[in-house]
C-alpha positions as a printed Julia matrix, in Angstrom:
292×3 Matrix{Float64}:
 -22.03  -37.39   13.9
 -22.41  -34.41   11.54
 -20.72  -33.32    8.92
 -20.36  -29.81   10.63
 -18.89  -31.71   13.44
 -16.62  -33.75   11.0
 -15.28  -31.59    9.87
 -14.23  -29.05   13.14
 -13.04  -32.85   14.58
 -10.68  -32.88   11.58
  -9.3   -29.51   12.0
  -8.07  -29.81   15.41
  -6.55  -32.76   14.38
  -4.5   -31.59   12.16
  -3.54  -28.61   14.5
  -2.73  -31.45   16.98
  -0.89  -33.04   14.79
   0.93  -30.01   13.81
   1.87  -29.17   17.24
   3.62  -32.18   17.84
   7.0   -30.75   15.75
   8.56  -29.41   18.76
   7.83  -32.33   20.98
   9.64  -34.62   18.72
  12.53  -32.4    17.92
  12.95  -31.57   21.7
  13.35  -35.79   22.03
  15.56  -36.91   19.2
  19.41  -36.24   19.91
  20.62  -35.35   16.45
  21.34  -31.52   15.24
  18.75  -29.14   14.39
  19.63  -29.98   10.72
  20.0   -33.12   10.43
  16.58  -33.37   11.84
  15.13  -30.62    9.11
  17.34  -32.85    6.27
  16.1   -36.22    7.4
  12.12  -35.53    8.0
  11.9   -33.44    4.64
  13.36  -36.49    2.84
  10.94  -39.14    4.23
   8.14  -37.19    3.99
   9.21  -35.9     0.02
   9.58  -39.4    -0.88
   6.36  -40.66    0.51
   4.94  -37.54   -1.15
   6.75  -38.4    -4.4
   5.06  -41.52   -4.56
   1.81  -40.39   -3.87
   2.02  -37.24   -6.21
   3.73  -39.06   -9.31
   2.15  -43.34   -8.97
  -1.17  -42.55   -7.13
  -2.42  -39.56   -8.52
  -0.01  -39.52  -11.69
   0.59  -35.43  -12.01
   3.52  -33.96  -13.22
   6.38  -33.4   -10.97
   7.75  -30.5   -13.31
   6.68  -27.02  -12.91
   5.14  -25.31  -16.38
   8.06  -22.98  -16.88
  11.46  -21.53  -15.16
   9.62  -18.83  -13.74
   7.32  -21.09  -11.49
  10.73  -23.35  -10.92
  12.49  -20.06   -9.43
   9.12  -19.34   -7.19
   8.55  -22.82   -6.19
  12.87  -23.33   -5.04
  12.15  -19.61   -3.09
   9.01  -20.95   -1.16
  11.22  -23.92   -0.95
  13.84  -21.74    0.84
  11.89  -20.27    3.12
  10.12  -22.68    4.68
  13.5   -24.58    4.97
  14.54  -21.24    7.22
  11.38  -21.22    8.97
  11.98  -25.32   10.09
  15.74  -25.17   10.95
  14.7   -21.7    12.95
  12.04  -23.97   14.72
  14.03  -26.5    15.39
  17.15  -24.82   17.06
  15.09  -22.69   19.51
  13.12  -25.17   20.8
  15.99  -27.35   21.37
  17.98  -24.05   23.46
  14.75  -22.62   25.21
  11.49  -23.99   25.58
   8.95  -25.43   22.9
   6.65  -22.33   24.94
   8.45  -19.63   23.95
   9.0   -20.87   20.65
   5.72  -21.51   20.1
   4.44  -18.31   21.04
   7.37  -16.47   19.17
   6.14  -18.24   16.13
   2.66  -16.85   16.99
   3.77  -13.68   15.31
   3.71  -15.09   11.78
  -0.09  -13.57   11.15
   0.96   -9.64   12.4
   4.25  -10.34   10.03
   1.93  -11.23    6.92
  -0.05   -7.59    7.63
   3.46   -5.95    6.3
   4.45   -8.45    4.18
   1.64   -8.82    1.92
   0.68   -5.61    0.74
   4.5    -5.69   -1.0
   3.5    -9.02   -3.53
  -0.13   -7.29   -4.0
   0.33   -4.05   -3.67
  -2.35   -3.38   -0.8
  -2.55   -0.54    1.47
  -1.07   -0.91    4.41
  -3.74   -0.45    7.4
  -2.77    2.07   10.51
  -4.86    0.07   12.63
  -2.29   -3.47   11.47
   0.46   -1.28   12.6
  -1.0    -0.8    15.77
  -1.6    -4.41   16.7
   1.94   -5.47   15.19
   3.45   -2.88   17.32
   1.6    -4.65   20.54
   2.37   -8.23   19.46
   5.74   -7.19   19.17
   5.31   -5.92   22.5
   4.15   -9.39   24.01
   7.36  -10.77   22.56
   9.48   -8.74   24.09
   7.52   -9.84   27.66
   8.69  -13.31   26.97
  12.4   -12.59   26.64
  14.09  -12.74   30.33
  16.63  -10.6    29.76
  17.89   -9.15   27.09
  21.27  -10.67   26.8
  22.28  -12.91   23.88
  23.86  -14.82   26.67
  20.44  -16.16   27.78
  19.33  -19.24   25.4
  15.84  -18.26   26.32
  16.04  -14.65   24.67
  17.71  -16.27   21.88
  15.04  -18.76   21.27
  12.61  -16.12   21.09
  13.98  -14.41   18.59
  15.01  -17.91   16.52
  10.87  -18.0    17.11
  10.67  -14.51   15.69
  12.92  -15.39   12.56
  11.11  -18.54   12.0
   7.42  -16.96   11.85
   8.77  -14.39    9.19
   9.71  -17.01    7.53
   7.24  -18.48    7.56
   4.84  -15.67    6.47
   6.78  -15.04    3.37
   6.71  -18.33    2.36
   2.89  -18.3     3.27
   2.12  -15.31    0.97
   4.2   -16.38   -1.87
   2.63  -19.84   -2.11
  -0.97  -17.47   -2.61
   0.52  -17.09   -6.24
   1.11  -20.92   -7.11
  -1.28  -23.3    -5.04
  -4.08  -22.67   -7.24
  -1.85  -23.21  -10.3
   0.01  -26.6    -9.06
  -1.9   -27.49   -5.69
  -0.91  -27.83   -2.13
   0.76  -31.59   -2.47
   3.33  -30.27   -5.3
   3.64  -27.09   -3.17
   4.83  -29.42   -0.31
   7.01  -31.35   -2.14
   8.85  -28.42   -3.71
   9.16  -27.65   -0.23
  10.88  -31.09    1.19
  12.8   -31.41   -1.59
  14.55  -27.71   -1.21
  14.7   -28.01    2.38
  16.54  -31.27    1.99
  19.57  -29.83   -0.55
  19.52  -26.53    2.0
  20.31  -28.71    5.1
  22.52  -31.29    3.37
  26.2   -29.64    2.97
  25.24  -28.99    6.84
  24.76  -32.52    8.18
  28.44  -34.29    8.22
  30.55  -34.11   11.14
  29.78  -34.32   14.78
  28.17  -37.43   16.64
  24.8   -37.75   14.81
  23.97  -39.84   17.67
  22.93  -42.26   14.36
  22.82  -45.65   17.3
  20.03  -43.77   19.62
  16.82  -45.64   18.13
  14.16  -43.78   20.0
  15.69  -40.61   18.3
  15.14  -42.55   14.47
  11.33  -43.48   15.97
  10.5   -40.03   16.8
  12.36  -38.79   13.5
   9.63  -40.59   11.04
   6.22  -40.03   14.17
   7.51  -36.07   12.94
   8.11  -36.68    9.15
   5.2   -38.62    8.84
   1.9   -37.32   11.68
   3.69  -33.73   12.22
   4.49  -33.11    8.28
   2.34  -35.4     5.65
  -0.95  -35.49    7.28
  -0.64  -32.81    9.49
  -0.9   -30.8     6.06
  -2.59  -32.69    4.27
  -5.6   -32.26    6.91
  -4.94  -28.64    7.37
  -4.99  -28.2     3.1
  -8.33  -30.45    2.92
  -9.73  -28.4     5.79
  -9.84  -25.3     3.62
 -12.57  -27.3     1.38
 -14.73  -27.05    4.25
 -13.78  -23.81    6.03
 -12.64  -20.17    4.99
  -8.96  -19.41    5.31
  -9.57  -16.4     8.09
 -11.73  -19.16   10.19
  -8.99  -21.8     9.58
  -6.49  -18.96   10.54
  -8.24  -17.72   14.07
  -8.27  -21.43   15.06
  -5.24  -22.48   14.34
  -3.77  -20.64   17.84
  -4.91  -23.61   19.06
  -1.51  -25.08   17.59
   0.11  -23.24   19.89
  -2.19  -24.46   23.09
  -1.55  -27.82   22.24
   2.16  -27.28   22.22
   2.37  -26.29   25.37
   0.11  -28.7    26.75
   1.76  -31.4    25.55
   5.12  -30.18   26.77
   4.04  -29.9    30.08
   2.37  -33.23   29.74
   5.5   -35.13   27.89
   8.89  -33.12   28.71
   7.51  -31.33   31.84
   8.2   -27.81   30.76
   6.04  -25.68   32.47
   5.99  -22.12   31.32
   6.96  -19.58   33.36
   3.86  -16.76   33.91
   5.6   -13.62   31.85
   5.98  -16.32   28.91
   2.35  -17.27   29.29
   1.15  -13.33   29.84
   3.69  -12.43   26.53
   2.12  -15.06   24.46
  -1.39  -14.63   24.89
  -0.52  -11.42   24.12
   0.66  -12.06   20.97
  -2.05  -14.85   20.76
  -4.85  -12.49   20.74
  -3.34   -9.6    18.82
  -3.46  -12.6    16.09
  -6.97  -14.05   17.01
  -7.68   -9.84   16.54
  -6.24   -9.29   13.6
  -7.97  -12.84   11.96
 -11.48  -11.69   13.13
 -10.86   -8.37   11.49
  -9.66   -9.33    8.37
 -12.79  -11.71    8.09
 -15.07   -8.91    9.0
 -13.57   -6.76    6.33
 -13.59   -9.53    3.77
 -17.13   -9.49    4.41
 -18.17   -5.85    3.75
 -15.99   -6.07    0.28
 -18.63   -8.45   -1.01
């Protein structure tokens, strides 16, 4: 086998990987947060170890400044799991999916307000149709309908996710994806905590604990590390066009494992909002290519 070949083989599994959070949180029986509390503190501590014995850096950020960015990327992607989580456990992990698709056509307005780009007529165009292949999946548009809500919960989650994307442009080069992540466990962890008592946590249902640390551990540590180490071997807009293919997998393996099988205006909305993305990625790569 090639290296070329290596290395594509290693992308998609990490996007597999990846796409197996919604399985596992659609399985387990314990609340949205408890879920987002318990995977981001087994997968910090097995980061912790690997960060602070194995390859001895510092834990501590260089200055209060990078503390207050790192907690804010911290709370953000703590928004964008708990959003995650909740909508596919009231809808479908389809519509989630697809909702979350968004996340590239909200980093178009997002991103010229950190670095002060110029927002592009054409980007409003194609946000205004993805936007339009989200409101396709919604069945009605009643807050009544858990389906409608988990779209939007989909919605929330991808901007969350974007912002959290774009800060981390300003640090990763400075600390590194692994202390990026951690920040990010450890923040998510003290967001979902004051959140976790009360209730039946269901704590006795062991399949629920096994499919807890299969997410912490192949849906959040290597599922990132792989897509980080892929970026040594590909260019972020290639990495970015591909990694729809998180979404495909989703859906495949709900139909294959919970037997959800997407109705056709939720597959019509979402590839929709697929392509506007795949669009938008091939664009942006193009463009990045005349600048040079």
């Amino acid at each position: 086998m090639d290296e070329k070949t290596k290395h594509f083989l290693q992308l998609n599994l990490a996007f597999l990987l990846l796409s197996t959070g919604g399985i596992f949180a659609k399985l387990m029986v314990f609340p949205p947060v408890f879920i987002n509390f318990a995977r981001a503190v087994v997968a910090g501590t097995i980061l912790f170890f690997i960060i602070f014995f194995i390859k001895k850096e510092k834990i501590l950020p260089k200055n209060k400044k990078d503390l207050f960015g790192l907690l804010v990327i911290g709370f953000f992607m703590a928004i964008h799991w708990i959003t995650v989580i909740v909508a596919v456990k009231i809808s479908t992990v389809a519509i989630t999916m697809l909702a979350v698709g968004l996340a590239p056509i909200f980093t178009v307005f997002i991103e010229p307000l950190f670095f002060r780009t110029k927002l592009n007529r054409f980007d409003i165009l194609l946000a205004t149709i993805a936007f339009g292949g989200l409101l396709m999946m919604i069945p009605e548009f009643s807050l009544s309908n858990q389906l409608t809500i988990g779209a939007i919960l989909g919605a929330i989650s991808a901007l969350a996710l974007s912002i959290r994307s774009v800060i981390s442009r300003k640090y990763v080069q400075k600390y590194g994806a692994s202390l990026l992540m951690f920040y990010q466990l450890l923040v998510t962890a003290i967001v979902s905590l004051p959140f976790i008592w009360g209730g039946d946590l269901g704590f006795a249902n062991f399949p629920s604990w096994m499919y807890l640390v299969l997410l912490a551990i192949l849906g959040t540590l290597f599922g990132h590390t792989l897509l980080v180490h892929s970026f040594k071997h590909f260019t972020v807009s290639k990495v970015t066009i591909q990694s729809n293919l998180i979404t495909v997998y989703a859906i495949i393996l709900a139909m294959l494992v919970l037997h959800e099988i997407p109705h056709v205006k939720t597959l019509f909305g979402g590839t929709v909002i697929v392509a506007v993305a795949i669009a938008e990625a091939i664009r942006h790569n193009h463009m990045s290519k005349k600048s040079r």
